[in-house]
MIPA-464647 format. One line per 4 residues: their letters; for each residue x, y, z negated of N, C-alpha, C, CB. Coordinates in steps of 0.001 Angstrom, whole numbers. Atoms other than C-alpha are relative to their C-alpha. Glycine has a CB too. Layout:
N
a	X,Y,Z,X,Y,Z,X,Y,Z,X,Y,Z ~ ...
This chain:
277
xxxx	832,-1213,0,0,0,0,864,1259,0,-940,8,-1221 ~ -1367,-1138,-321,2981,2417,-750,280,402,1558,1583,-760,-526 ~ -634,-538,-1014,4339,2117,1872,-459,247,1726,1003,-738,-121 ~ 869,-636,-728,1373,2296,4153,-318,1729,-203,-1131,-813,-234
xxxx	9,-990,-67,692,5367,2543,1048,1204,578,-287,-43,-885 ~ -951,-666,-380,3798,6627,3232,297,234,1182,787,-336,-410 ~ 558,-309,-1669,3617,6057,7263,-859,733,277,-517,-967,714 ~ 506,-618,-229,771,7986,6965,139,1200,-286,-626,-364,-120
xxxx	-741,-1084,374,2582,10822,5660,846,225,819,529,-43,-1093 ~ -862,-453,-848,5369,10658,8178,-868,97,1139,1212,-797,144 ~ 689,139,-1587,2872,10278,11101,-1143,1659,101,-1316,-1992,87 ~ 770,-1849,302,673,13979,9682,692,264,572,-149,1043,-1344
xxxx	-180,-1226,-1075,3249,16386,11199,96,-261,1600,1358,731,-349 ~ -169,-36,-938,3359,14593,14104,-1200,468,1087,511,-996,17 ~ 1165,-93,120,-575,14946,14201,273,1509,627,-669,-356,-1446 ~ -57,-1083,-185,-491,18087,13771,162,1133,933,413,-12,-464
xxxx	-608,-650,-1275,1956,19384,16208,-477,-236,1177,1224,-275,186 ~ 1044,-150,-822,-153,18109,18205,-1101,570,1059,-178,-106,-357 ~ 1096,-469,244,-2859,19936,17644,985,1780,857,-668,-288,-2008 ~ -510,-1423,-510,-387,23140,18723,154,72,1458,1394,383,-605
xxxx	-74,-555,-898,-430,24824,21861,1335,-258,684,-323,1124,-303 ~ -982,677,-718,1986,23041,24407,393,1028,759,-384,-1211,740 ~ 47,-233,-1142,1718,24955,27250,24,1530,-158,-1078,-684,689 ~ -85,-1216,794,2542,28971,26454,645,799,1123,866,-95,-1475
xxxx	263,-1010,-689,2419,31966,28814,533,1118,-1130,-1553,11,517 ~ -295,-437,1200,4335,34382,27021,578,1393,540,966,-1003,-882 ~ -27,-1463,-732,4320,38171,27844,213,1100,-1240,-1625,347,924 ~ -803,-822,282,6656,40622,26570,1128,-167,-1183,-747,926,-138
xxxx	-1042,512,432,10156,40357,25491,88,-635,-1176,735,745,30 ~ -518,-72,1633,10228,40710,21647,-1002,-1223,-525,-349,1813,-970 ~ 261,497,465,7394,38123,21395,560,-1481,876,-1106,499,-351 ~ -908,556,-119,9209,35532,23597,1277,-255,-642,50,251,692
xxxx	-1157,225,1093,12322,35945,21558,-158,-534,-891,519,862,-519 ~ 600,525,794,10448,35190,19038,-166,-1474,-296,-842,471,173 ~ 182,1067,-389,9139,32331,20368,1437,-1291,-237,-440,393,1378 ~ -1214,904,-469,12310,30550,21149,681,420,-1584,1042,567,1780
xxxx	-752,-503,1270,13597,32354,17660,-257,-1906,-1161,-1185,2016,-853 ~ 942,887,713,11345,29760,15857,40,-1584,522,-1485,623,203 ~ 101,1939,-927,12117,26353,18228,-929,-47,316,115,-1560,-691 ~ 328,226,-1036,9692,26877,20096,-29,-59,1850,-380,240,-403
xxxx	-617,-459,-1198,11184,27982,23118,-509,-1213,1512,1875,19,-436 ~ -135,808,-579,10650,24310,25163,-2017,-40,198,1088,-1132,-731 ~ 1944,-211,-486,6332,25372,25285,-43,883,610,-1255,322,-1048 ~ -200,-1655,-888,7236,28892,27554,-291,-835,702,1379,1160,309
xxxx	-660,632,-1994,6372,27676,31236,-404,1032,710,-867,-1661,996 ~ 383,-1003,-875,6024,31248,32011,364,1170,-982,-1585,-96,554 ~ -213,-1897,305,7086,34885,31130,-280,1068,558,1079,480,-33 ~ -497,-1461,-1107,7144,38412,32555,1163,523,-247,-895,1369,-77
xxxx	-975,-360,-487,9612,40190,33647,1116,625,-1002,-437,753,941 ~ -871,-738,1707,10695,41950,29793,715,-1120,-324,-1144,480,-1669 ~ -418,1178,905,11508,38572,28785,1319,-584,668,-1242,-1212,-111 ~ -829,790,-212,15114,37931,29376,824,-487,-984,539,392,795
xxxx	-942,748,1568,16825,36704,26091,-1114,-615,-1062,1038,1508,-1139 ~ -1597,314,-359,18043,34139,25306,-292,-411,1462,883,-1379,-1023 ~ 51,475,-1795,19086,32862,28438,-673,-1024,491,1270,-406,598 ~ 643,811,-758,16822,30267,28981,-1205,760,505,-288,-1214,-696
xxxx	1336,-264,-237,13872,32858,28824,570,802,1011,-1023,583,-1125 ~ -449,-481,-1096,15685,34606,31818,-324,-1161,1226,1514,373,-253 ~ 333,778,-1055,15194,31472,33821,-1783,-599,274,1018,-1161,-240 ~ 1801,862,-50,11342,30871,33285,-651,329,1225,-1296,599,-1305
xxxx	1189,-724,-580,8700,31478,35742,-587,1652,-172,-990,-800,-475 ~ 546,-1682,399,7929,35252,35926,-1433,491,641,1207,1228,674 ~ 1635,-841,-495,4437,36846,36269,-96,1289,55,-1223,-196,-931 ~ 90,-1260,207,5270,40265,36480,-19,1024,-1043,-684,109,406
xxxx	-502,-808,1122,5940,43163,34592,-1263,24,-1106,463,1595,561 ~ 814,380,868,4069,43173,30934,-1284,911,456,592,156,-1456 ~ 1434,-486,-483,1912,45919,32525,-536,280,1074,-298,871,-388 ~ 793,95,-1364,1197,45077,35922,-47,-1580,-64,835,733,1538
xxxx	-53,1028,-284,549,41500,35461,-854,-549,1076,-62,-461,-948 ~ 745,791,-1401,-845,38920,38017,-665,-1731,-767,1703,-389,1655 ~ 882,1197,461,-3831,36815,36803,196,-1556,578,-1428,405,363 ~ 189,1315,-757,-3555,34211,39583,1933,-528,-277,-708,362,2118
xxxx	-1919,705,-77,717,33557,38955,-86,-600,-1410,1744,1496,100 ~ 294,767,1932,-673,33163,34688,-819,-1195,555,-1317,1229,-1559 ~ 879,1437,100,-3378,30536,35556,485,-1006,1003,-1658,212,322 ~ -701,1429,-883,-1139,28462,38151,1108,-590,-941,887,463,1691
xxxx	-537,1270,95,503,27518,35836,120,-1016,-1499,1292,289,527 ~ 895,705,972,-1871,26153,33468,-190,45,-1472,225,-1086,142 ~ -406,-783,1394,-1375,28296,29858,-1263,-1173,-586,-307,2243,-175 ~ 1027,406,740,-3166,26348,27078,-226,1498,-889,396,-1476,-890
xxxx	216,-1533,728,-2525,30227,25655,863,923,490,239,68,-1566 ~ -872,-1180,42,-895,33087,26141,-218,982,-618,213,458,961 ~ -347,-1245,962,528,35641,23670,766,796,862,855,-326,-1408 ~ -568,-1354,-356,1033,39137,24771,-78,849,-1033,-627,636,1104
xxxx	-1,-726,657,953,42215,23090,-1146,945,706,1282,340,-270 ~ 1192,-1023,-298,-1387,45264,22920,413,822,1507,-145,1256,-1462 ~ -552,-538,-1192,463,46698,25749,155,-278,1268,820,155,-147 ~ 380,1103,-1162,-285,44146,28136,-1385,288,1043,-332,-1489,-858
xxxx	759,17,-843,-2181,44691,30970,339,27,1898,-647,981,-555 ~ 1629,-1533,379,-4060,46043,33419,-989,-682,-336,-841,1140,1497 ~ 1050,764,1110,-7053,45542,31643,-915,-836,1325,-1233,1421,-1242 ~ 924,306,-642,-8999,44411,35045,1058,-2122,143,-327,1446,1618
xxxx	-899,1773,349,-5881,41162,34561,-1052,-574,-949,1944,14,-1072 ~ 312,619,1431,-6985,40692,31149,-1589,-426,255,235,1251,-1447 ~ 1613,339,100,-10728,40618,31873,-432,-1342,1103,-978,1594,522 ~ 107,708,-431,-9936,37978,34627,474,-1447,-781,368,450,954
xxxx	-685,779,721,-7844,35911,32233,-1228,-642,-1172,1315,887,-589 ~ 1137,121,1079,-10670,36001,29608,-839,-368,651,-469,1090,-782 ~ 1116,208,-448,-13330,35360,31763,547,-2159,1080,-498,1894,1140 ~ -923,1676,-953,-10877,31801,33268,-384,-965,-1229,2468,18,312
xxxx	10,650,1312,-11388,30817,29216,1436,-210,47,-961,-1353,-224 ~ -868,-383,563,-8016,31253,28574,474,181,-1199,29,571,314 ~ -32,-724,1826,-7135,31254,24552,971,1050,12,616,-1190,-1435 ~ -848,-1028,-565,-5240,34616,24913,162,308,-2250,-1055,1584,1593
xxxx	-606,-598,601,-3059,35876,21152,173,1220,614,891,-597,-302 ~ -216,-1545,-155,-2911,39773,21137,644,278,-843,-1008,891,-1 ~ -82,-1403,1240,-849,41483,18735,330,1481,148,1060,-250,-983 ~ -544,-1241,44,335,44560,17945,1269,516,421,-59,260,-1006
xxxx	-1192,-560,66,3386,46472,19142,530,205,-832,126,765,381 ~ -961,-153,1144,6312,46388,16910,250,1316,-191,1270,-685,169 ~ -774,-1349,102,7400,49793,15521,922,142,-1331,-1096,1234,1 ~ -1064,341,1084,9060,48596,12331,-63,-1654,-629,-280,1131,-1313
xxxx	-812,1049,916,10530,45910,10183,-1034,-863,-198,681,516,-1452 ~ 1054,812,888,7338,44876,8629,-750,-423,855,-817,681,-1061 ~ 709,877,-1637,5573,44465,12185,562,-972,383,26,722,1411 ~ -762,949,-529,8183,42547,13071,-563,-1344,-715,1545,332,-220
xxxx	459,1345,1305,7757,39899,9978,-1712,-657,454,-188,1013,-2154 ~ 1165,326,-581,4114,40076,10920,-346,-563,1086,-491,739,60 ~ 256,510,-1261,4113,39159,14488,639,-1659,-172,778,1050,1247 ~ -456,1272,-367,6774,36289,13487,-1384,-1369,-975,2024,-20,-653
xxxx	871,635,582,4060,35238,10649,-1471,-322,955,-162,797,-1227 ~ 1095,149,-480,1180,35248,13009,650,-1471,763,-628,1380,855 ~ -176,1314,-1184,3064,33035,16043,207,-1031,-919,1402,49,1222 ~ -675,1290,411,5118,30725,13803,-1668,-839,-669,1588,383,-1454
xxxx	1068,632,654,1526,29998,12040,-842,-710,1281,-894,1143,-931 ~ 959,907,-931,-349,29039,15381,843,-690,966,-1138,854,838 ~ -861,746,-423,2753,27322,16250,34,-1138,-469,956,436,-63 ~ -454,907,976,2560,25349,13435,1508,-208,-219,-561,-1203,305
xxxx	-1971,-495,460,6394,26502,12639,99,662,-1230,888,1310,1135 ~ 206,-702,722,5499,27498,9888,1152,803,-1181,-886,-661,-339 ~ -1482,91,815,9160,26794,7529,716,662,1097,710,-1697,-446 ~ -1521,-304,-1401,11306,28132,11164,-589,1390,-247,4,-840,2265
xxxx	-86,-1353,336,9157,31438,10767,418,621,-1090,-916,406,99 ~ 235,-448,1607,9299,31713,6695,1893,68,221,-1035,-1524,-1536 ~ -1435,-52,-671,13567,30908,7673,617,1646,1043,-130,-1491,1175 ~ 222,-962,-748,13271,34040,10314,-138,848,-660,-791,-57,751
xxxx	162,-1590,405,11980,36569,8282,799,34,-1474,-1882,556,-176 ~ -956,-214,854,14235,35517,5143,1192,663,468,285,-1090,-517 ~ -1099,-619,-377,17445,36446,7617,-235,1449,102,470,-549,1173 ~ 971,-1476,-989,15251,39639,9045,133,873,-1186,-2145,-229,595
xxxx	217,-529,1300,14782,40433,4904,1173,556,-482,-485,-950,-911 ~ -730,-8,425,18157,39864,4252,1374,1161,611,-37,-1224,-83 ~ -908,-1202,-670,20073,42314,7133,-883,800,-326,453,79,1599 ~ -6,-1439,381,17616,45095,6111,177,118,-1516,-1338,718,456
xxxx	-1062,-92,1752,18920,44705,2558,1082,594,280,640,-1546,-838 ~ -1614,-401,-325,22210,45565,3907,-6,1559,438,727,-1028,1416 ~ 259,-1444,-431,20995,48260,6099,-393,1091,-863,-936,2,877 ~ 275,-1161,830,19420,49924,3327,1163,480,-1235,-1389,-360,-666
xxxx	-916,-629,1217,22480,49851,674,1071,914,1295,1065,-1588,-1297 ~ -502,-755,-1309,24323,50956,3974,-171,1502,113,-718,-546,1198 ~ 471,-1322,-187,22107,54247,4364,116,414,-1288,-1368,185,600 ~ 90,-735,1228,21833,54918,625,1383,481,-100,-497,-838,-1261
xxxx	-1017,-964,364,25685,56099,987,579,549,1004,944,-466,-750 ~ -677,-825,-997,25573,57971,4258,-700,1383,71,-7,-713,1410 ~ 609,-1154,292,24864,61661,4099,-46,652,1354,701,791,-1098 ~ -486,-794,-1559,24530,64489,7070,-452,-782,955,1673,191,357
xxxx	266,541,-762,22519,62455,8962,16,498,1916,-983,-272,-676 ~ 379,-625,-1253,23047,63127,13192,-1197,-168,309,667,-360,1019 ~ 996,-266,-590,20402,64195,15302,248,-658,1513,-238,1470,-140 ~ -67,1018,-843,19942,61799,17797,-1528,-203,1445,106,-1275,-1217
xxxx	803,-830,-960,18347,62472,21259,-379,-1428,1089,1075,1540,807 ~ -41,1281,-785,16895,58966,23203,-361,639,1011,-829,-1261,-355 ~ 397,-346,-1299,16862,59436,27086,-176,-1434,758,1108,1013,696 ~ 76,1175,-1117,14844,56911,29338,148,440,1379,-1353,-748,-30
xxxx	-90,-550,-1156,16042,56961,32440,-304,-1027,689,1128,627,327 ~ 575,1011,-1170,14446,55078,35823,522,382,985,-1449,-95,311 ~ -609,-131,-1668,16086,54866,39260,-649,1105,562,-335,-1355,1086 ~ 633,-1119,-1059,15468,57984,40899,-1570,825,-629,-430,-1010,1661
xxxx	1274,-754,950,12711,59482,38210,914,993,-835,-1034,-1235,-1227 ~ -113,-1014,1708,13388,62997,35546,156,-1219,-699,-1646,1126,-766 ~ 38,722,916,14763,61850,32826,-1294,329,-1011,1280,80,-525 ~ 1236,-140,1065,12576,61384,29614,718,-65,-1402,-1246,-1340,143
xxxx	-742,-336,1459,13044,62129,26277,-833,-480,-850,299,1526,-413 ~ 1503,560,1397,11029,60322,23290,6,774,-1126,140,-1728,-861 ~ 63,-973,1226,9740,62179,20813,-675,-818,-1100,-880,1437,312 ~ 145,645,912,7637,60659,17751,-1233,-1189,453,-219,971,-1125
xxxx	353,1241,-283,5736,57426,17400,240,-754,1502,-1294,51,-323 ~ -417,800,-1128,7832,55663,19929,703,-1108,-490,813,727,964 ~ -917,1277,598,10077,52670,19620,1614,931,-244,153,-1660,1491 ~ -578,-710,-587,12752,54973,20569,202,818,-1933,-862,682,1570
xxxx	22,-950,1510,12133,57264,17330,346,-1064,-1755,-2108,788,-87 ~ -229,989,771,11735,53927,15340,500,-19,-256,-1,-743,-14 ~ -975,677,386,14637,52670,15637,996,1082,-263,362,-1044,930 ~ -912,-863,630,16780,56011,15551,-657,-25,-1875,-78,1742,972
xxxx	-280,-206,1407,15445,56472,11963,54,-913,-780,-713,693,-532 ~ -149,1216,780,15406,52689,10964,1704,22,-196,-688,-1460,871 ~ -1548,-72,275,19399,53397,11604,833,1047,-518,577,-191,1033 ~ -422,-1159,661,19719,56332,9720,204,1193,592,988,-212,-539
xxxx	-513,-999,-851,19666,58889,12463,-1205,785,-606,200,-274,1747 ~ 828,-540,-318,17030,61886,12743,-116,153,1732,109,1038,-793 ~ -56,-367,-1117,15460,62174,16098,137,1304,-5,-893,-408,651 ~ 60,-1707,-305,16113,65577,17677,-1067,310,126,614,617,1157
xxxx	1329,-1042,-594,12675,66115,19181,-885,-498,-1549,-1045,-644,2098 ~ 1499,570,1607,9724,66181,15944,-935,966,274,468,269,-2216 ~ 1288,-1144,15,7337,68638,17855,-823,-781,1118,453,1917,523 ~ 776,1077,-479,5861,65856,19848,-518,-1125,114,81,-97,393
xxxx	-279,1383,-162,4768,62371,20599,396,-815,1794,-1425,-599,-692 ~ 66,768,-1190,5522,59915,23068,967,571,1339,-1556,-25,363 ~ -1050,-594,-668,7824,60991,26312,-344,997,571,592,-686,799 ~ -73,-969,-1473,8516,64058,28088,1245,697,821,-765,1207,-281
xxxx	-1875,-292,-815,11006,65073,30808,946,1292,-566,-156,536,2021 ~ -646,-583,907,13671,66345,29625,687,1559,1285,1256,-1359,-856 ~ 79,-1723,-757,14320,70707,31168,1618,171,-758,-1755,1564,-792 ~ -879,-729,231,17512,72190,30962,165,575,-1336,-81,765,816
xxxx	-594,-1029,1041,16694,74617,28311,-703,-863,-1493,-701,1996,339 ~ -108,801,513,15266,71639,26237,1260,-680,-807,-446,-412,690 ~ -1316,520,202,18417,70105,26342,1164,583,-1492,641,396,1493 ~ -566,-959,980,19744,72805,24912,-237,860,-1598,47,743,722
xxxx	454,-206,1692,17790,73645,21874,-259,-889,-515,-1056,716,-416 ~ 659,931,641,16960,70655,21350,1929,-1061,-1082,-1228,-1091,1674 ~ -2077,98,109,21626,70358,20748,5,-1226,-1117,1163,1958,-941 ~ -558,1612,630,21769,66351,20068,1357,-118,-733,230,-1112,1274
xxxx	-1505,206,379,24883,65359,18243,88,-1345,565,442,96,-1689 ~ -379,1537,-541,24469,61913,19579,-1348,-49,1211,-124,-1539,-1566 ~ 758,135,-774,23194,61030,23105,-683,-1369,-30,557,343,1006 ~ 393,1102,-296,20994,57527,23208,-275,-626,1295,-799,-39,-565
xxxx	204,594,-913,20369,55345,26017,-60,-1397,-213,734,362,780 ~ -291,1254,119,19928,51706,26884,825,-339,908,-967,-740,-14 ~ -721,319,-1381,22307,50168,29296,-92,-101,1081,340,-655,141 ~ 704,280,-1337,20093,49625,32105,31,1185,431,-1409,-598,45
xxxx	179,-1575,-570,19287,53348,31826,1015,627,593,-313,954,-994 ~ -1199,-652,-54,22827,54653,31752,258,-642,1460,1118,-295,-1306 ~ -160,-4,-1221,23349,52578,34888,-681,420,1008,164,-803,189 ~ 928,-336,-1341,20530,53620,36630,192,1540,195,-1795,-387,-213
xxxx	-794,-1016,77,22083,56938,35481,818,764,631,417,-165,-515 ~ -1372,303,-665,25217,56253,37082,959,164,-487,284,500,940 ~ -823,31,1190,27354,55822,34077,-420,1814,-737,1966,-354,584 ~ -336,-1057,945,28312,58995,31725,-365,1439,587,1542,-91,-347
xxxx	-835,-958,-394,30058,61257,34125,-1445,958,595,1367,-595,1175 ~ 1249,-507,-497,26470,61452,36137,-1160,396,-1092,-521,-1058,928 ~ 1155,-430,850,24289,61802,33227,596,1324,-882,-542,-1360,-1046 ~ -591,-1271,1041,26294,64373,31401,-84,1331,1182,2064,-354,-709
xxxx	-176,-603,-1013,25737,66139,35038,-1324,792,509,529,-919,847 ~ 1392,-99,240,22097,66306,34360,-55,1619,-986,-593,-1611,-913 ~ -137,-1218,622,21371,70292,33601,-82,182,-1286,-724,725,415 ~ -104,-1,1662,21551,71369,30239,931,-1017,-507,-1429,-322,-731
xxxx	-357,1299,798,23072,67742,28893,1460,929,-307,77,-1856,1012 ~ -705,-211,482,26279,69098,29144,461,1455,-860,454,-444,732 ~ -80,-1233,413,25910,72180,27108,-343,-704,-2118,-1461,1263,1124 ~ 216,536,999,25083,69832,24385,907,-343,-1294,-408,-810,459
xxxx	-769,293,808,26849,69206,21122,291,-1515,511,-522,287,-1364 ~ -199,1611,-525,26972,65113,22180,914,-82,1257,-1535,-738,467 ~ -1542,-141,-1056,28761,66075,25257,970,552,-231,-8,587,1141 ~ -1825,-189,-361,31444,67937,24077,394,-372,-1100,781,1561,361
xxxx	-717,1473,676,31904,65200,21540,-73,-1365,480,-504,-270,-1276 ~ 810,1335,-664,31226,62607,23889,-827,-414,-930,870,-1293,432 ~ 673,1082,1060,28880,61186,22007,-1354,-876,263,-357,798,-1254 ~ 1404,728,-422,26838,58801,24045,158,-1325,-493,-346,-62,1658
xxxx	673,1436,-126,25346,55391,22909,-540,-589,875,-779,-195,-622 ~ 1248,714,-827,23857,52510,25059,109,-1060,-119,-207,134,1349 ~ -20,1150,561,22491,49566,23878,-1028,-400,1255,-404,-117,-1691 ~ 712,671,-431,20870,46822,25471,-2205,576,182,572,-1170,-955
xxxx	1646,-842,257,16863,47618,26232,-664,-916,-821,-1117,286,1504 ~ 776,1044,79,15283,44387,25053,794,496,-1851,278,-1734,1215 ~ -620,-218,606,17628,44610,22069,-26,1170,-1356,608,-10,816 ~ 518,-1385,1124,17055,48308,20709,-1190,-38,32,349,1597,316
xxxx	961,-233,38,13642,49038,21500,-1209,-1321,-708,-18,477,1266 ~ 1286,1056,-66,11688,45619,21391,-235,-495,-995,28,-1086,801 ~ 521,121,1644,11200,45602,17882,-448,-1792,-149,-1759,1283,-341 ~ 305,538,-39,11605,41920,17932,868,-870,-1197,-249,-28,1095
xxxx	-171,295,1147,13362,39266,15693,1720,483,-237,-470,-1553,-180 ~ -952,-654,63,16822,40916,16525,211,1154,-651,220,100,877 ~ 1,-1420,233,15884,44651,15292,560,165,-889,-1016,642,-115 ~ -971,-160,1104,17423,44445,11770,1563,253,592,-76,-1387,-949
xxxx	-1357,224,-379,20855,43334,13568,610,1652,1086,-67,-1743,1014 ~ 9,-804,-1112,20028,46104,16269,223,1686,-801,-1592,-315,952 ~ -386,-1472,837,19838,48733,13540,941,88,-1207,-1281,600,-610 ~ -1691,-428,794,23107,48363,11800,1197,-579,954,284,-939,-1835
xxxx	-1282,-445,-1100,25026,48360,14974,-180,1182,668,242,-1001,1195 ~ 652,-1374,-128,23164,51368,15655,1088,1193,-926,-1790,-136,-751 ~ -633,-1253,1099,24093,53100,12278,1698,-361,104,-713,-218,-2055 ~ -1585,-228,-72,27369,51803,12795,803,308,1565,660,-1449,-628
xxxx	-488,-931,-1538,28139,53610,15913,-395,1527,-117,-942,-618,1586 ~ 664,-1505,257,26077,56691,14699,1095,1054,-1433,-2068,-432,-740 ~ -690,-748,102,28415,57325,12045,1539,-610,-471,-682,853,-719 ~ -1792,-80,-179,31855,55654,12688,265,-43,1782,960,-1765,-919
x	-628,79,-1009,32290,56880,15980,1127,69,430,-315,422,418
């Protein structure tokens, strides 16, 4: 009898897992990362185009960018679900997706620490991962521990100026509730701009009152830029305190912004570039 019972104890999680969602459609970077953060990574048989880390989620099936997706490229290839985020669309996708019966996860966009924890507590739970997420957000707990005795002994905080830049578009400048703003003050910076939200192109005489001590970027941007020499070439920029201390940053995009299970790590290589340059 023991040891019947006991087979039936090893044979539950297998039950279980079961019972979880095989087959996973998985739209936008930070909750892919996620994904694969947690061992699940081997249920993706589809991404969009945000989703390249780690490197296997670079090789998946792509459905297009998180907000121009393509209903008919998600249902070929047979989602028992797909998790996106609130930012996911266009909504005339989503209403085809929903109307296919589709079990579609929504959450929220990350904008701090505690979103983060949240998004990994939601998936890892309808993952049934439940110990790989509770593992996840102990490390996640444990680098912003660091980060915060970190900031408690840095004073004079810079003013820190994020520019998105797109192939052949004005640049843009983020101002408050962005990811962009997030993460400058999760790393101890102040943003420069605090008389707006959300992006706007960035003017010459902007530039200039707005006198960054540190320039931001992501890497993609800066190349689409055309390194330094061209963005510091951009009116106003170089009139800037950040240019005539060089003082540009550029991190990865997926990386800084995507408030995903990396962001702790992302914001104390941040602060440590912001003030041991």
């Amino acid at each position: 009898m023991i040891r019947f019972f006991c087979l039936i104890l090893l044979l539950l999680p297998t039950a279980a897992s079961a019972d979880a969602p095989m087959r996973i459609v998985s739209i936008g970077g930070a909750l892919t990362e996620t994904i694969y953060a947690i061992g699940a990574g081997d249920r993706i048989v589809g991404s969009d185009t945000t989703s390249y880390y780690p490197e296997a989620a670079a090789a998946l099936p792509k459905v297009g960018y998180q907000r121009a997706l393509s209903a008919e490229g998600i249902l070929s290839l047979g989602p028992e679900l797909i998790i996106m985020s609130d930012e996911s669309g266009p909504p005339a996708v989503l209403e085809q997706l929903k109307k296919a019966g589709v079990n579609m996860l929504t959450l929220t966009a990350g904008r701090s620490l505690e979103d983060v924890k949240t998004t990994i507590e939601t998936i890892s739970k309808t993952l049934e991962k439940e110990s790989e997420g509770a593992s996840l957000i102990a490390q996640i707990t444990g680098m912003q521990d660091r980060l915060r005795e970190v900031s408690d002994r840095q004073t004079d905080p810079p003013h820190v100026m994020f520019i998105l830049q797109h192939s052949g578009g004005a640049p843009m400048v983020a101002g408050k509730n962005t990811a962009a703003d997030s993460i400058i003050r999760l790393a101890g910076g102040i943003n420069a701009v605090a008389d707006y939200e959300g992006y706007k192109p960035l003017s010459p005489e902007s530039a200039a009152s707005l006198a960054p001590d540190v320039l931001l970027l992501t890497t993609q941007g800066l190349a689409q830029a055309g390194g330094e020499a061209s963005l510091l070439s951009v009116p106003g920029l170089s009139l800037t305190p950040a240019a005539g201390n060089g003082r540009i940053i550029a991190m990865d995009a997926l990386l800084l912004l995507g408030f995903g299970p990396r962001t702790a790590e992302a914001a104390l290589e941040l602060n440590k570039q912001l003030y041991n340059p």
